[in-house]
N, C-alpha and C positions, 0 to 999 in steps of 0.2 A: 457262090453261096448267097441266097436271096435272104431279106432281110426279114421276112416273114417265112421265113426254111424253119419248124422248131426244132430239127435235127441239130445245124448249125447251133443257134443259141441255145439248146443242153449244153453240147460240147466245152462252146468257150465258157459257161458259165460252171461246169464243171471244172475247167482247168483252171479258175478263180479259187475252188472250195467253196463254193456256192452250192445250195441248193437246188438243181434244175425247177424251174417251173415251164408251165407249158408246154410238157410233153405229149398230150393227148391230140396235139395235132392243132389246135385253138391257136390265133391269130392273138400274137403279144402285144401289137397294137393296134387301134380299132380304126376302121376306116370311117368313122364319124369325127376321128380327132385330128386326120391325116391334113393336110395341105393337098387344097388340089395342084394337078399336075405332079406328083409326087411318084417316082419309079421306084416302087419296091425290091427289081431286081438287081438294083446298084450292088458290087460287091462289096465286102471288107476288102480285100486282097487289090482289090483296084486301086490303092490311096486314094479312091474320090470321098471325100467324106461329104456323106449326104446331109442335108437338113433336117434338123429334130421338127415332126409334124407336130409336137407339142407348142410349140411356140407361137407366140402372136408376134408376124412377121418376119423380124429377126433376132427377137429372144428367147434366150437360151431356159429360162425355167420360167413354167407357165405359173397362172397364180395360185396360190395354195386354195385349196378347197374347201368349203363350209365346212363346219366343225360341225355338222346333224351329217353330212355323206362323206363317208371315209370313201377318197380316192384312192387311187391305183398309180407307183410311180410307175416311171418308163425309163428305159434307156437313154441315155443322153451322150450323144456324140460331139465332140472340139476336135480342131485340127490337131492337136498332140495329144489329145489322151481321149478316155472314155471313161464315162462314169454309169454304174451298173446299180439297179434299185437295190436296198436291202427284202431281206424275205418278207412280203407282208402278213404270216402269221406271227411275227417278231411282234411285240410292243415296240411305241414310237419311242426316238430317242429320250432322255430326261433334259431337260434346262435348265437355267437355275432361272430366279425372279428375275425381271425385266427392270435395269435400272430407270430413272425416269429422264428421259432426252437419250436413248442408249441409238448412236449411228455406230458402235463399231462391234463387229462381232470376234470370235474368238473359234482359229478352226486349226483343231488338231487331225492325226490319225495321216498326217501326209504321204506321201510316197519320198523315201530318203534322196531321191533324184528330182523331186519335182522344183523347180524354180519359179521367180517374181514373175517372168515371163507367163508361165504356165498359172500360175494361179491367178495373175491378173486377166486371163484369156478365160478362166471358167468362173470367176467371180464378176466381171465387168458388165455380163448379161441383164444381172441384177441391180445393177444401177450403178452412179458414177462414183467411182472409186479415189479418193481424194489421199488414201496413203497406205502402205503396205506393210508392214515390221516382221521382217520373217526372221524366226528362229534356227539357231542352229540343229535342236532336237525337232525337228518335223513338227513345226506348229506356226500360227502367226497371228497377227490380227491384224483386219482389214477396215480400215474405215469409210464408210460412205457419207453422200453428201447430202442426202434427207433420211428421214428414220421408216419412212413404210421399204425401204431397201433394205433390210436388217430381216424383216420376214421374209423376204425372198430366199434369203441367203440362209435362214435357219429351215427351207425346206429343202434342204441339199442336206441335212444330216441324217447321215444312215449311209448314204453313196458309198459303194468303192470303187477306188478310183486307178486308171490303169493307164499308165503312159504307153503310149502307141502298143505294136501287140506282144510287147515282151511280156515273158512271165514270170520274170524275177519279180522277189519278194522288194527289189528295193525300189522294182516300178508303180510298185500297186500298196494302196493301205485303205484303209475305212476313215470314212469323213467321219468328224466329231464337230457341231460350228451348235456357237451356245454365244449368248450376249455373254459381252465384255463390259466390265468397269472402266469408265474411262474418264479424267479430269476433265478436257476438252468439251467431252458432249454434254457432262454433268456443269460445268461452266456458261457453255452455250444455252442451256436449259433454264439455268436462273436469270442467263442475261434475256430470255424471250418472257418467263416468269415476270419477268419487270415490269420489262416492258408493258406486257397484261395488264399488271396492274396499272400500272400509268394510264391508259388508256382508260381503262375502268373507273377510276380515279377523277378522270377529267370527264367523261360522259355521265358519272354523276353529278360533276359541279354544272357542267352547262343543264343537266335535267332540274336542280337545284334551283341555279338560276333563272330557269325558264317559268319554273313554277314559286316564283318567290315573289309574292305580290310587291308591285311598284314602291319605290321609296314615297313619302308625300312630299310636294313642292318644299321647297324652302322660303322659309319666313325673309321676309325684306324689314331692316331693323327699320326703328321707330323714328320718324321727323314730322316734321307740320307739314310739309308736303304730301307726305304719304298718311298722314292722317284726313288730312281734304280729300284725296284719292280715294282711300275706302268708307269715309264718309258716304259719297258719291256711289260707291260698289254697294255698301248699304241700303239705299237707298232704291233697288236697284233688284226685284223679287230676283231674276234670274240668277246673280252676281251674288244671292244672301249669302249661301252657305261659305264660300270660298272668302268671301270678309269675313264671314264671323268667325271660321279657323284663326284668320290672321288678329284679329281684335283679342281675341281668346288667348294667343302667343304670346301679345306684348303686358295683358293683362297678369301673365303670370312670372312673365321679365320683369317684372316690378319698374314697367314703365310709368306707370301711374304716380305721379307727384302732386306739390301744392301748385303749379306751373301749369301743368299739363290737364288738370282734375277737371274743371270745364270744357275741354274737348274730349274727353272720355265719354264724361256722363251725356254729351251729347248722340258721342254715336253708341252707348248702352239704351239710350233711348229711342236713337232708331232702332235697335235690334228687338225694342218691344215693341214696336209699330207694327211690326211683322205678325204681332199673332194674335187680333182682328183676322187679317187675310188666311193667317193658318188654320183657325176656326172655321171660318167657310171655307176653307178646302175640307174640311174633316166632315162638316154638315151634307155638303154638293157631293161626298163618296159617299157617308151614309144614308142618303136619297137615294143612289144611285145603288147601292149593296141593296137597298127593301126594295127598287123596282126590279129588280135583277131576284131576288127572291120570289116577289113575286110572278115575275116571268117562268122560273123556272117551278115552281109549286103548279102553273095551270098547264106546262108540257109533261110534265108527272102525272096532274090529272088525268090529260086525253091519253097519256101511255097506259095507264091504269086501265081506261076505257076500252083499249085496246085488246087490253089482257082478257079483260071480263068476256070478250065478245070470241077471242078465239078458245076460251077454255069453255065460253056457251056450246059452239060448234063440235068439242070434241066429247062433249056430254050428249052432244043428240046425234054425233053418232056411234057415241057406246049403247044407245039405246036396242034395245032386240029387233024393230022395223029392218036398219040399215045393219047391226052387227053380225043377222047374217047370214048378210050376203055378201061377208067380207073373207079372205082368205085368211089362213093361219099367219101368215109373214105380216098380211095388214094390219090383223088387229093389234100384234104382238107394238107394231111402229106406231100403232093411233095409239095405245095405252102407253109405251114412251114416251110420243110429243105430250099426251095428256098433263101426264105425271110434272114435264119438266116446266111447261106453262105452267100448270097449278104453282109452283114452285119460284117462277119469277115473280109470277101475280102478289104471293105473299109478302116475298123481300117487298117490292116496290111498295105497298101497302102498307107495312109496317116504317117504310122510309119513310110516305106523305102523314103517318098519324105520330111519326117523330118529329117533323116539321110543326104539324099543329100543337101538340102540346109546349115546343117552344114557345110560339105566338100566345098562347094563354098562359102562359109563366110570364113573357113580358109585357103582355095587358093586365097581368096581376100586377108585376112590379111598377107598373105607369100608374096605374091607382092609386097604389100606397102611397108615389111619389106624391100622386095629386091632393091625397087626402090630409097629406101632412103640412103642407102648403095652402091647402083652403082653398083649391084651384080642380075642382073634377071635373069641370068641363072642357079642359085643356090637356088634351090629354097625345098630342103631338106637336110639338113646337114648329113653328115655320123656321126657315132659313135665318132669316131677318133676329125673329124673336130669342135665337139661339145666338146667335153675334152680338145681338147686345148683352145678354147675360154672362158672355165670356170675357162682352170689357171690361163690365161691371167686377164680373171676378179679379180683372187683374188691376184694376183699379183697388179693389178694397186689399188687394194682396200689399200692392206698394202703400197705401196706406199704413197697414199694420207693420212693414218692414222701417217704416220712420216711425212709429210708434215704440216697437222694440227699440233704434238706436237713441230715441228721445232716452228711455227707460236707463239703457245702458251706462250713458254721459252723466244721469244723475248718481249712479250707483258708483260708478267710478267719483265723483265729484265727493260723495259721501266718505266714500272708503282715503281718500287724498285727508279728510278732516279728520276722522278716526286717528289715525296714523300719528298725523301731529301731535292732536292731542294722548295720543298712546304712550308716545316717545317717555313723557315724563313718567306716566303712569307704570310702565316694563321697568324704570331703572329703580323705584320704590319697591314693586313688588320681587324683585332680583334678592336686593339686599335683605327686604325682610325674608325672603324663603333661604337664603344662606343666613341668617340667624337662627329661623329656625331649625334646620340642619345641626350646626353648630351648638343648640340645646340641647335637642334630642342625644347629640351624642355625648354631650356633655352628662346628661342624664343616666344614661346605659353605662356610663363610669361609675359614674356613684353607685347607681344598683349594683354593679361589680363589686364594688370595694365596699357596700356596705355586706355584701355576703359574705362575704372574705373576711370581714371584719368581726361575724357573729360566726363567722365556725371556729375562729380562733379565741373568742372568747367563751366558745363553749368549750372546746379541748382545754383551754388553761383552768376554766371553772372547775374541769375533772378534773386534771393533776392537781389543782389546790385542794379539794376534798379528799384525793388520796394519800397528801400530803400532810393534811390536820389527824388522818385515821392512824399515820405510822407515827405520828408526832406525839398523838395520846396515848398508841402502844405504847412506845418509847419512853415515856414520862413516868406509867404506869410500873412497865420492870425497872426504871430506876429507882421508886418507890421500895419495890420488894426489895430488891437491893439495899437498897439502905439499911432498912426495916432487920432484914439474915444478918448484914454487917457488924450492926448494933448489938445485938442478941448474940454475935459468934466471939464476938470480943470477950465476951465476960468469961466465954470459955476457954479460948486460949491459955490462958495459963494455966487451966489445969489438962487438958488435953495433949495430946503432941501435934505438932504442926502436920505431919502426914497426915491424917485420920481428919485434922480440921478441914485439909484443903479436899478428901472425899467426900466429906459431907458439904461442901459447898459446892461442888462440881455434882452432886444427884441431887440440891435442889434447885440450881441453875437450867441443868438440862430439861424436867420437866417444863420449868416455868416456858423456857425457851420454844419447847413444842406445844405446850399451851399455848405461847401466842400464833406458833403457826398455823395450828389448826381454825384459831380466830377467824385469821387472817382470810383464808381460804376459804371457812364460812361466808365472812362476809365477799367473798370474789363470787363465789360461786352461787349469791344468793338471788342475780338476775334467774338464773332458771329455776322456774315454780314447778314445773312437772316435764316429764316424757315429750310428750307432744312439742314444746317449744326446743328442748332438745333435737326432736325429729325434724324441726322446721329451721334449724340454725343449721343443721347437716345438708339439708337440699336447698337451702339458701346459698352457703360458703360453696356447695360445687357449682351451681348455676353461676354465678357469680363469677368463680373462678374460669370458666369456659368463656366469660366474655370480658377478656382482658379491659376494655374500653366505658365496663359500667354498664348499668340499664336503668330506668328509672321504675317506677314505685307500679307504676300501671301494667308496664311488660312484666314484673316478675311477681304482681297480683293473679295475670292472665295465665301466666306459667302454674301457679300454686293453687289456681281453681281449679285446675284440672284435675289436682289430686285429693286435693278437699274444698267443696263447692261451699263450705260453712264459714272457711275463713275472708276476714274482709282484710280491706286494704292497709286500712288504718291499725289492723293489727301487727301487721307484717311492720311498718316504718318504726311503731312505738318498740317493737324486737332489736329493728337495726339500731336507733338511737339507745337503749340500754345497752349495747357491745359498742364503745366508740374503738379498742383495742383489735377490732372484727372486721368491724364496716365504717367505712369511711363513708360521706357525702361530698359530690363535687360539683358542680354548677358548669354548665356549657353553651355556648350562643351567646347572641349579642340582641338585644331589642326585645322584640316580638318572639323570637328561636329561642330565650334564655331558656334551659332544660336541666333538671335534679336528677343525678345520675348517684346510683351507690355503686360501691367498687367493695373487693374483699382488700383488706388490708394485715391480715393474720401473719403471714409469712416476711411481712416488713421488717417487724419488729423483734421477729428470731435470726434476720439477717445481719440486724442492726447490733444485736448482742453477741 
């Protein structure tokens, strides 16, 4: 039976329960995928087990195939068994997710007789196999020693697999291979994870450090040695900067003492010698920045010149003489070039009339200068003449900096005699402003208790007036009294004592409610009309809503609202005619002292 017979492979692929394919006579495997020297007509029946032409050399599953061209599997033969493709109108197997570091895979669907031997012979193809776990129920996991071996291994799912040519069921079963969970590779995963990072970690720091500008020298501490030394460095144009760092350090080390103070000011005085020479350097660059301007202003010019001369050219020959006898392509390039010179001509044009008009903004500014100074006819200073004015500057600067500290030492010297003389003067005025204190509040007593003192002698002026009114009733019926007594006597004896004592109980009780209704009159003779009645009513409720009092202003502002004709003064002379009604209380202290009226009605029905 030849290995491309499709009679043959119906047959054995039938006695699987397989699908036949490639019955139409079609070549099951392609001789573009064959292994040269490869003899087709090797049998099954031979035991020579021939080499899978799928293989790169001598492995056993080739590489899986881009995922845009769905391959074609193929039969694949081992020396104990064979493994047969699933049907590819089938969908591919499923998987689950791919752990992350996943070297071991998970493969069921085994044959009940297949062994470690056996499956390490069709798994090994796929790369190096580093440990096997087989199950007693037809399944195991295999672990590999890098993780692109794991894809290998998951294109062998779908296979059935057939120990040598028996056809029991306990030789043959369908491969199932899906990534496995496994501690080990998930272990190994974090420990390469780490690693990573470490790496990364440290190619940051060296990138860091590369790019992390220079620490600067370190300062050398202060002695008279190393003061001569950078004296000398001072001294010394090339050598300035790098002393004046260090003179700069010790300066703010608070090296500078009464000791030390004449070697300081020595070398602060060469670091102003320095700038004379720093001036003409700044004079000697700006000479050199205006001949460099003007160098560049007269290469502008002839460019400008240049411009004008070939946009001449492309004007005469737009002219109708030479345009035409020009082709269509020509002209179409001459009216481009035209267009794009016209167009440099301009920039550059408007660059040199930006140029000028600086130069006449700074021949205006050099004017004003001069005119303000009484000097027009100097109107560029030489090198020279600009050095001395900048020594002159820094002369009058230290000038004025000893002017200022002149200034200062008086002011200080002044404020030292103030003081002295203050001492005495702060302990006088201490005492007397705790006197006065101690008035003022002495004061705000008095005012207290002189109020206190006139509302208590208003309240007892009333209870004495209404003590003289019950005292004259009082006096009064004892009067009649007397008066009936006198007159009742004469009749007793001829009367009987019953009858005497009724007619003295019906002139007593009259008398008695004559005075009460007196009495009552006179209580009730604060209120003159309606209206003050009407205003005692919405007084005593306002009033009564603000447990705390209000004073004469807040419940004028309340009472206008309802009648805009009453004044203020009407309202207080109401509360002081009811002292039984409305109380006045007094609150604060000083300046805050405040007249508050309160309802006090419901006091004195508690009280009784």
């Amino acid at each position: 039976m030849a290995v491309t017979d499709p009679a043959a492979w119906a047959t054995a692929m039938n006695n699987l329960g397989m699908v036949p394919v490639g019955l139409a006579g079609q070549q099951l495997v392609a001789d573009s995928i064959c292994v040269r020297g490869f003899d087709p007509t090797l049998s099954l029946m031979s035991r020579i087990t021939p080499l899978n032409p799928l293989l790169p050399g001598l492995g056993l599953v080739p590489q899986p195939p881009a995922a845009e061209v769905p391959g074609i599997k193929e039969i694949i033969h081992c020396k104990s068994c064979t493994l047969f493709p699933p049907n590819p109108n089938l969908p591919p197997p499923s998987t689950r997710e791919r752990p992350p570091g996943c070297k071991t895979v998970f493969v069921g669907g085994l044959p009940e007789n297949a062994t470690e031997e056996i499956i390490q012979e069709v798994f090994e193809q796929c790369g190096d196999i580093t440990a096997i776990r087989k199950s007693k129920k037809n399944f195991c996991h295999i672990r590999f020693s890098e993780e692109f071996m794991v894809d290998k291994a998951i294109y062998l799912s779908g296979y059935r697999m057939r120990l040598g040519s028996s056809t029991d069921k306990k030789d043959s079963g369908r491969l199932h291979v899906d990534f496995a969970q496994a501690r080990d590779d998930f272990y190994e995963w974090e420990c390469k994870q780490r690693m990573r990072a470490r790496e990364e970690r440290h190619r940051r720091k060296m990138e860091e450090d590369r790019m992390r500008p220079p620490s600067p020298p370190a300062v050398m501490h202060y002695s008279e040695h190393e003061a001569t030394v950078l004296a000398e460095k001072l001294k010394d144009d090339g050598k300035f900067p790098e002393a004046a760092t260090v003179l700069l350090a010790w300066v703010e080390r608070g090296e500078v003492n009464r000791r030390t103070a004449n070697q300081f000011y020595s070398m602060v005085q060469l670091a102003n010698s320095h700038v004379r020479r720093l001036m003409n350097e700044k004079a000697a660059h700006e000479q050199e920045m205006e001949q460099a301007k003007e160098n560049f202003k007269t290469a502008l010019m002839g460019i400008l010149t240049q411009f004008e001369q070939i946009v001449a050219v492309f004007n005469a020959s737009s002219r109708q003489k030479a345009w035409d006898h020009f082709s269509k392509a020509q002209r179409k390039n001459i009216d481009i070039w035209r267009k794009h010179s016209e167009e440099l001509r301009n920039a550059h044009s408007e660059q040199l009339m930006g140029i000028r008009r600086e130069e006449e903004m700074e021949m205006s500014d050099d004017d004003d200068d001069d005119d303000s100074t009484g000097n027009p006819s100097n109107k560029r200073p030489r090198v020279d003449e600009s050095a001395l004015a900048a020594q002159a500057y820094a002369l009058k600067e230290e000038n004025d900096s000893l002017r200022w500290q002149l200034d200062a030492y008086r002011n200080e010297v002044e404020l030292l005699k103030q003081e002295k003389g203050q001492l005495f003067r702060t302990e006088e005025s201490l005492t007397k402003d705790q006197q006065l204190q101690f008035l003022q509040q002495t004061l705000q007593g008095m005012q207290q208790q002189l109020l206190k003192i006139q509302e208590e002698l208003n309240h007892k002026k009333s209870e004495l007036e209404q003590a003289r009114e019950e005292h004259t009733h009082t006096q009064a019926l004892l009067k009649i009294l007397q008066e009936q007594l006198k007159k009742n006597t004469k009749e007793l004896a001829e009367t009987n004592g019953h009858n005497e004592t009724q007619e003295i109980n019906v002139m007593t009780v009259p008398l008695v409610n004559q005075d009460r209704e007196k009495n009552s009159e006179k209580r009730s003779q604060p209120l003159k009309s309606e209206k003050e009645a009407l205003l005692i009513g919405i007084i005593s409720t306002f009033l009564h809503v603000h447990p705390f009092g209000a004073n004469i202003e807040y419940l004028w502002s309340y009472m206008q609202q309802l009648d805009s004709r009453i004044s203020a003064n009407e309202i207080e002379m109401l509360l002081i005619r009811l002292p039984r009604m409305f109380k006045q209380e007094f609150s604060g202290v000083g300046a805050t002292l405040e007249k508050r009226w309160k309802f006090c009605a419901f006091e004195g029905i508690k009280t009784t």
